[in-house]
N, C-alpha and C positions, 0 to 999 in steps of 0.2 A: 422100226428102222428098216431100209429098203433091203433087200437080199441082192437084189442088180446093184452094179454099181455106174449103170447110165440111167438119165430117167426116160421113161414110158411118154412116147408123145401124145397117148389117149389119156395120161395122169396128170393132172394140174399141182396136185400130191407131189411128184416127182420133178417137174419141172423146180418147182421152190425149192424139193431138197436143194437139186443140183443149182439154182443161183442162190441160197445159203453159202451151199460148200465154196464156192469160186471167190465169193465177196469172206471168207472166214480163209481158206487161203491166201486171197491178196492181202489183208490184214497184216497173217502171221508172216509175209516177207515182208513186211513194211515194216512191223518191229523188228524182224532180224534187221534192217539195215538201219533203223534207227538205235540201236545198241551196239551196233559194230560202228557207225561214224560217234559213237559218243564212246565209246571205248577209247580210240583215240584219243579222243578231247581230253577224257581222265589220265590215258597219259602224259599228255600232252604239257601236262600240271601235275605232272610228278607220281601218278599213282602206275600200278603193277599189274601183269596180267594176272599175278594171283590172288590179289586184292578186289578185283574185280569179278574172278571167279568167287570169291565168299563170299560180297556182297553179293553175288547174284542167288548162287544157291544160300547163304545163311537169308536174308530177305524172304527168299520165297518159302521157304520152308517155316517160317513164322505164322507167314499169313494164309498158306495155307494146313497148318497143323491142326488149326478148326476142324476145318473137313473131313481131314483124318481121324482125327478122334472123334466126331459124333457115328460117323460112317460105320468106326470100330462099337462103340455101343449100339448103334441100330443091329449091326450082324455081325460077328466076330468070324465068324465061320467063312464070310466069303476071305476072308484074308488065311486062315488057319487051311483051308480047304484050297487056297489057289497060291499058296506061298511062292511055286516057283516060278509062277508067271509072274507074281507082282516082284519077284525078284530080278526077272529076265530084263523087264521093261526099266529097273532103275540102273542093270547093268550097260542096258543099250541105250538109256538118254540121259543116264546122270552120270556122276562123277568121269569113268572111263572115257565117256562121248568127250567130256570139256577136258582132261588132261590131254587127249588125242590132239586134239585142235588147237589147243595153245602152244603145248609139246611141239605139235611139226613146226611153230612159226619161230623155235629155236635154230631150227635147221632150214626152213627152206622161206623166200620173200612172202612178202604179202601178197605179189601177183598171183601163186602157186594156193595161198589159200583162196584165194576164188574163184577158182577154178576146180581144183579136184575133190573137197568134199562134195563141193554143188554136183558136178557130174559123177560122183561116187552114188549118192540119195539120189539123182534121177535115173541112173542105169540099173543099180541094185533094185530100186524101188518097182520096175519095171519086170527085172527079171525075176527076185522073189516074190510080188505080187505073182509071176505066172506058175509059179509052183508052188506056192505053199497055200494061194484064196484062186486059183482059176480063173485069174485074169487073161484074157486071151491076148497076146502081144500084136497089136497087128498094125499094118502097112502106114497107117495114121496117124499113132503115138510112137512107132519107130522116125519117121520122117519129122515129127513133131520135136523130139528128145534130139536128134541129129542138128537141127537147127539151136536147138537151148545149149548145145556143147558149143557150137562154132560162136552163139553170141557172147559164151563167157570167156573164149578165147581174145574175143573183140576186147571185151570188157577189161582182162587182165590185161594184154600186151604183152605176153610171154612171148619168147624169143631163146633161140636155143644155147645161145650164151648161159642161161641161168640154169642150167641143167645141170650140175656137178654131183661127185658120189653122199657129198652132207647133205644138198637137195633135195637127192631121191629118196633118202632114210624121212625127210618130211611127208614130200609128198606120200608117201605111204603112209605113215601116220593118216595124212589129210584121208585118203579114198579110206582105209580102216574106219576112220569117223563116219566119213559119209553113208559106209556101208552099215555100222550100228545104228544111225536115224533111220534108215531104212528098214531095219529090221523092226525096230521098235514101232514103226506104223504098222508092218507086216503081225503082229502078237498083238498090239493092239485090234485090230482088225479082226483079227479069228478067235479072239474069244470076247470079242464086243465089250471091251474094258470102257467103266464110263470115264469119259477124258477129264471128267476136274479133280475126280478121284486116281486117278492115273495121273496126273500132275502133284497133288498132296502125296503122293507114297514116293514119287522120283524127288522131289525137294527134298523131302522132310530124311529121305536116305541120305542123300547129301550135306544135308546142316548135320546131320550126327555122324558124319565120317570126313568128310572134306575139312568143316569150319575146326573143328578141335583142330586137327593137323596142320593145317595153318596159323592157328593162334598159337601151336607151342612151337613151332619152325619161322614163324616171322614175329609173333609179337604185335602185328596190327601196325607196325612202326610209321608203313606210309600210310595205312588210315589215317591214323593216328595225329600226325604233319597236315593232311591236308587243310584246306583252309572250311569251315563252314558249308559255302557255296558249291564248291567241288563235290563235296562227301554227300552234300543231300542231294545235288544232281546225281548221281550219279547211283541213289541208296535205289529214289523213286524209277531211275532208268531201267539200268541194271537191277534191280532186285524184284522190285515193283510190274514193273512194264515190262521189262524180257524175263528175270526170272518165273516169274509166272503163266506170264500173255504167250511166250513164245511156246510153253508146253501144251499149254492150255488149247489155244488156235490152231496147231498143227493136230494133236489130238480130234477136236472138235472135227476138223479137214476131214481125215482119215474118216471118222465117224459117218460122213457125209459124200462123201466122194470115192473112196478104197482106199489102200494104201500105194497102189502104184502109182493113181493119179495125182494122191498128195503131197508125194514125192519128188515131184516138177517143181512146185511152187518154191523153195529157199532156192533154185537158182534164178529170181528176181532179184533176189538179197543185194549179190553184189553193184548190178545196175541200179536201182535204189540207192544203196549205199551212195556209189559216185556221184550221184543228183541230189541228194542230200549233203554230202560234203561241200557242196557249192554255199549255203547260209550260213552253215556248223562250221565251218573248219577252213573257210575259201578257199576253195577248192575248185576252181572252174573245168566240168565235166570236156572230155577231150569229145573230140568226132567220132573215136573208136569207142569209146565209153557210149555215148550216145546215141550212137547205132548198133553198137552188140545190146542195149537196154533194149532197143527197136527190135531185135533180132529174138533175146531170149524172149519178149513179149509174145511175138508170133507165132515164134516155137512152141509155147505152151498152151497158146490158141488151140493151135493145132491137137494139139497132143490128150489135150484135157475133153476138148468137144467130139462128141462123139463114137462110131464105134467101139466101146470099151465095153464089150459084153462079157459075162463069166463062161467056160467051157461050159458046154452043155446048154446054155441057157437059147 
């Protein structure tokens, strides 16, 4: 694994890292936005944002409990011996991450979630990359991230009308979220946790503490009603495809790139989302949608390519 988190232009080695990592991050925001416009769609026909969190995490936590359990027969010790990290990482990407996020969209619109957890995960991800793995912040991924906030401005159309005191109690939710993804590539990161196995222990937490709590406070009831069609789109979407892919690929990211730079990539999500809403949900992408996607794209050009050396290095 690279100890830099830029590649070496005399390493052929490194170059690959770094187009792995870029093509495994744009991935993983292409499923965040493909499971955020079919969230929608699910409810759209009647299902719940907590219906959707169980399928997500009860799904993922199935198929990957393999992994889990041979992992645990191969070595017991590395889970016995690293409890609190493997505990850190499911407090910072499971269950509390997705209460956060659904939780603020009680309080505040859909504009507000696409915007501040995204810039929550790209500023946090910036700033604790630079203190806790010795990312060095500089002139290129500040100007980089400065551009990725103003194109999710674009993106949402937030306007200060929508700013009230139930709002803010969201949006803080929302940046609290943003800032546990962030963390969680930051512990990922510094102690080189392998990402499928850091994906089995964050599911598999969550099917044994989230799905009970929801099967004895709802009952399944809108499952339950749905039609066929709905339930399995939505088991293979969400459960399948985001429950796993979106841990899995952000992981994988961080692995490959650091955690600050990985950090950039879910604010694609929401410009994604918009351009996919246009086949899923017709939805035809506005000018501002369209150019803040043009915007955060650039932004992250900028941000990702480049000077991102470690202190000292």
């Amino acid at each position: 694994m690279q100890n830099s988190l830029s590649p070496s232009p005399t390493r052929p080695e490194g170059h690959h890292t770094f187009a792995r990592g870029i093509l495994i991050g744009l991935l993983a925001a292409g499923i965040g936005a493909l499971y955020t416009v079919f969230a929608r769609w699910g409810i759209n026909r009647g299902l719940q944002t907590f219906d959707l969190t169980a399928l997500r995490f009860g799904v993922a936590g199935l198929v990957t409990a393999p992994v889990l359990a041979m992992a645990w027969i191969r070595d017991q010790r590395q889970f016995t011996d690293r409890w609190k990290t493997w505990l850190g990482i499911a407090l910072l990407a499971g269950v509390p991450f997705g209460m956060l996020m659904f939780g603020g969209l009680q309080f505040a619109p859909v504009s507000h979630a696409a915007v501040f957890p995204f810039s929550a995960m790209s500023v946090m991800g910036m700033l604790l990359g630079a203190i806790f793995t010795g990312d060095r912040i500089t002139w290129r991924r500040s100007m980089g991230i400065l551009a990725v906030l103003g194109g999710l401005l674009l993106v949402a159309g937030l306007n200060a009308s929508s700013f009230t005191g139930t709002t803010l109690m969201g949006d803080a939710m929302f940046i609290l979220a943003g800032t546990l993804w962030a963390g969680f590539g930051i512990v990922l990161r510094k102690n080189r946790l392998d990402p499928l196995l850091a994906t089995a222990v964050i599911a598999f937490s969550a099917l044994i503490t989230y799905v009970p709590l929801y099967l004895v406070l709802t009952g399944a009831r809108s499952l339950l009603a749905s039609s066929p069609h709905v339930l399995w789109t939505e088991v293979v979407i969400q459960g399948l495809i985001a429950g796993a892919g979106t841990l899995f690929t952000y992981a994988r990211t961080v692995s490959l790139l650091g955690a600050g730079r990985a950090a950039i990539f879910p604010a694609l999500t929401p410009g994604l989302a918009a351009l996919l809403a246009w086949p899923v949900l017709g939805h035809m992408p506005t000018t501002a949608e369209t150019t803040g996607c043009v915007v955060v794209m650039a932004g992250l050009i900028l941000a990702v390519t480049g000077g991102a050396q470690r202190r000292g290095n």
